[in-house]
VMD Tcl script that draws the C-alpha trace (Angstrom):
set ca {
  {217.90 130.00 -50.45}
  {219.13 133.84 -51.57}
  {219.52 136.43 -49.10}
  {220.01 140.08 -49.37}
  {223.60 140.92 -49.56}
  {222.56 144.51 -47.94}
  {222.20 142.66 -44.35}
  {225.10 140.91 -43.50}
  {226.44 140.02 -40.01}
  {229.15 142.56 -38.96}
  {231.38 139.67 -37.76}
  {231.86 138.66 -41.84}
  {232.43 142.48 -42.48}
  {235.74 142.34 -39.77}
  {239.16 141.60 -41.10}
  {238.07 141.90 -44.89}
  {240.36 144.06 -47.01}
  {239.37 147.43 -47.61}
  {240.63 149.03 -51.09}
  {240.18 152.46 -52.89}
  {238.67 152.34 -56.17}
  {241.62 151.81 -58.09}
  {242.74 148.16 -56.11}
  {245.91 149.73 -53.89}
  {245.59 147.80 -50.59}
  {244.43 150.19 -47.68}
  {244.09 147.67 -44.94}
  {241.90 145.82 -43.58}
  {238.91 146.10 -41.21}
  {239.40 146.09 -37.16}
  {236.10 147.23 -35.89}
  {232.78 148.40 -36.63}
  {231.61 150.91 -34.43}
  {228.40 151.61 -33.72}
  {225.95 154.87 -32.34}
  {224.04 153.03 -29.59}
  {221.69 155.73 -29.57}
  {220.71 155.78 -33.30}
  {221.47 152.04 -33.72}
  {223.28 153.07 -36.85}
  {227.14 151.88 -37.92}
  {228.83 155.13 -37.06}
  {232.71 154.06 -38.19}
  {234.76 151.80 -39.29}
  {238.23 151.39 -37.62}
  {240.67 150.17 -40.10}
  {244.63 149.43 -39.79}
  {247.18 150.54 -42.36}
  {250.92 150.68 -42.46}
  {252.33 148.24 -40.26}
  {254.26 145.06 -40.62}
  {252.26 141.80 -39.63}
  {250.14 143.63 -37.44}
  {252.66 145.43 -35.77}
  {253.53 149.23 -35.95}
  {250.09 149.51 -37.70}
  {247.99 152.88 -37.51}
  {243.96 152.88 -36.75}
  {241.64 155.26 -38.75}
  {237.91 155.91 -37.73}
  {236.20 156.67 -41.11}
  {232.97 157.31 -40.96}
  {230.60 154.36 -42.30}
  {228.94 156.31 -45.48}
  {232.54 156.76 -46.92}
  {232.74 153.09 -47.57}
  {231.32 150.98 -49.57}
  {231.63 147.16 -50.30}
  {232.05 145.19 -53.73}
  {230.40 141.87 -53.24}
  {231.65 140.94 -56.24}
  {235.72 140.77 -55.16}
  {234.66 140.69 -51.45}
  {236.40 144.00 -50.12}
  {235.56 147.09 -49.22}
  {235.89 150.08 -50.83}
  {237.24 153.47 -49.51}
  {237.83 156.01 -51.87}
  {240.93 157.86 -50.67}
  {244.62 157.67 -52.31}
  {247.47 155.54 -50.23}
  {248.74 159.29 -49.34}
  {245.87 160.40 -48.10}
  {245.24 157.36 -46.03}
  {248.49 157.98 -44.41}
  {247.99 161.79 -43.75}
  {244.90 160.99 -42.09}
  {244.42 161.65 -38.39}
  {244.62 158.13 -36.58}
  {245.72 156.63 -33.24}
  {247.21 153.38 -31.98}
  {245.69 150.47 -30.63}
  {246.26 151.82 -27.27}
  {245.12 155.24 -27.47}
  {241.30 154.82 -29.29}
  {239.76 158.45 -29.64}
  {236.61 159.52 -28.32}
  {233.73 158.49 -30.79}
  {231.39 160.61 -29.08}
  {233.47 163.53 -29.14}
  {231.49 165.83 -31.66}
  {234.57 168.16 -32.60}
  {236.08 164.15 -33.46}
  {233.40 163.11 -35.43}
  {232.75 166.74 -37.39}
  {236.85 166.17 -38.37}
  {236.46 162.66 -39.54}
  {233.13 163.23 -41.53}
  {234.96 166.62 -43.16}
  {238.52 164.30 -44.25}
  {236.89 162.12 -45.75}
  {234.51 163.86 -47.64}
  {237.04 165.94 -49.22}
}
mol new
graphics top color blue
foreach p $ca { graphics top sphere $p radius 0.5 }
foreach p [lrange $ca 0 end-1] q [lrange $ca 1 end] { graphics top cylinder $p $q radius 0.2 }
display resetview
């Protein structure tokens, strides 16, 4: 039986390694979130920079900025290491506001850039 690799059940998606395009480890993949009221993925929350899970920093990046390569089974972000860890993020104790539309105009304008 084939399937179509474009649905996939988010539950594979979380945990998976996320890389830019030139194979430097960004993290991995906490969360998917998603717009209840367009039914669409909206972010993806990933960790960076910590030390077996601890000290680790969340990003929200907006869903269309990555991609996935079925191929080597990661996902694909394409931002530098640097710019990863100039992003805005939180902690896993402080989450933003995903609803917040000042929020989501900053995320969708860093990483478009």
């Amino acid at each position: 039986m084939t399937h179509d690799a474009r649905f996939m059940s988010a539950t594979t998606l979380l945990g998976d390694a996320v890389k830019n395009p030139q194979g430097e480890s960004l993290g991995d993949l906490k969360e998917i979130m998603f717009d209840t009221s367009t039914g669409k993925i909206a972010y993806g929350v990933l960790s960076f920079g910590g030390i077996l899970g601890m000290g680790d920093k969340f990003f929200a990046v907006p869903w269309n900025a990555i991609s996935i390569d079925y191929a080597n089974k990661h996902l694909v972000l394409n931002a530098s290491k640097e710019r990863l860890k100039d992003a805005p993020g939180f902690d896993k104790d402080n989450w933003p506001n995903f609803a917040d539309r000042t929020f989501s105009e900053q995320m969708s304008a860093y990483y478009a850039g």
